[in-house]
C-alpha positions in Angstrom: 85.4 113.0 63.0 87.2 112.1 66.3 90.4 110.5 66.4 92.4 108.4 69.5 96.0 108.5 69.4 97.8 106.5 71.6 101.4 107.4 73.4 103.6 105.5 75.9 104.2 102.2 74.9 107.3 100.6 75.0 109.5 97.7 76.7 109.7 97.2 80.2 111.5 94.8 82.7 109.4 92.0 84.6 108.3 93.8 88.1 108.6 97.5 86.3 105.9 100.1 85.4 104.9 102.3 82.3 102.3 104.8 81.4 100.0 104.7 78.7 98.4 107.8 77.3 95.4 108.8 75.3 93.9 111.6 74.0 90.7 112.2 71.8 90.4 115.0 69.8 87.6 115.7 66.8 84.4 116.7 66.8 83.5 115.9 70.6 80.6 117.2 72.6 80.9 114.5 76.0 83.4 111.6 76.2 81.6 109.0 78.3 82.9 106.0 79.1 86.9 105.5 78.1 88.7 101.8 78.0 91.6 100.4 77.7 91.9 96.9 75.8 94.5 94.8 74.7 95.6 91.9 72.6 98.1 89.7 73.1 99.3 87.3 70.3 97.1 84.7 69.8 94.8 85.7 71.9 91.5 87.8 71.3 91.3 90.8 72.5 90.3 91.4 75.8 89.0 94.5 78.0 91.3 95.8 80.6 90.2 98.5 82.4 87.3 100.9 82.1 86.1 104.7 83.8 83.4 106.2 83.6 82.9 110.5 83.0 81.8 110.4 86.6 85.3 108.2 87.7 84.0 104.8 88.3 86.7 102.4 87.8 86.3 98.1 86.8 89.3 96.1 85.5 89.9 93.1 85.0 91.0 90.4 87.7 94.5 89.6 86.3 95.8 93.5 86.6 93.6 94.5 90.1 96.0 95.8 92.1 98.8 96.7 89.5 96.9 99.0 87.3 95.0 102.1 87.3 93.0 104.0 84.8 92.5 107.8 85.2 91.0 110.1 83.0 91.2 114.3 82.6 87.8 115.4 81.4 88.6 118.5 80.9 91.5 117.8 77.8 89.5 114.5 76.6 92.8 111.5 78.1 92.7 109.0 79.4 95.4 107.0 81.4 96.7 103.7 82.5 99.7 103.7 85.1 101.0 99.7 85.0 102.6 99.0 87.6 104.5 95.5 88.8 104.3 94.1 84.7 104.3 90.4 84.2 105.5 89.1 80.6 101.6 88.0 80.7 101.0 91.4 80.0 102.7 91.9 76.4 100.5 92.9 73.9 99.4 95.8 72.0 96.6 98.2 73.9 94.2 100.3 72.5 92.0 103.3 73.8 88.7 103.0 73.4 85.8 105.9 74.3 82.2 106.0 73.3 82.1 109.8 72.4 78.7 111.6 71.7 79.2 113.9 68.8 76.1 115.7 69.7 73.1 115.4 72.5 72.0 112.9 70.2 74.5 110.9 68.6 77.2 108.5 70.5 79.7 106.5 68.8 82.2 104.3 69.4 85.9 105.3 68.4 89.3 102.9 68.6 92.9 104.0 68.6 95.5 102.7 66.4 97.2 100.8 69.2 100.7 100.9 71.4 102.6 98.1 71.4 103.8 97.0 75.7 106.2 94.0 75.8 107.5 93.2 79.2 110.7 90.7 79.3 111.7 88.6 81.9 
């Protein structure tokens, strides 16, 4: 079993910054690649940002610039500094990380979800 657990939610001010945390912990022999999504009411969920084990970085085109993703390999997180929030980007996020239990075997594993609401 592997398990995502979310930290760092919260409300923030228009133009202000929070940190998102995640760690995985379980039954893990590699993490590869690690994402953050998010939903936004009444909208579907969408993929943020994604890093690779080796550090290569995409996100989306709506947070270039204001967010980063960063991940420690070595205690299995994964990060996403916000920077410069817009209400726009009020929703709940989610960690996401296709984790190989063995050689063999990847699988796909979700967190729970922190809630982000930025206001005006």
């Amino acid at each position: 079993q592997v398990h995502l657990m979310e930290s760092g939610g919260g409300l923030a001010q228009s133009g202000g910054s929070l940190r998102l945390s995640c760690v995985a912990s379980g039954d893990i022999y590699k993490i590869n690649d690690m994402y953050w999504y998010r939903r936004a009411p009444g909208k579907q969920r969408e993929l943020v940002a994604s890093i690779t084990s080796g550090g290569v970085t995409n996100y989306i085109d709506s947070v270039k610039g204001r967010f980063t993703i960063s991940r420690d390999n070595g205690k299995n997180t994964v990060a996403l500094q916000m920077s410069s929030l817009k209400e726009d980007d009020t929703a709940v996020y989610y960690c996401n990380a296709a984790v190989q239990v063995s050689p063999k075997y990847e699988f796909n594993y979700w967190g729970h979800g922190t809630q982000v609401t930025v206001s005006s």
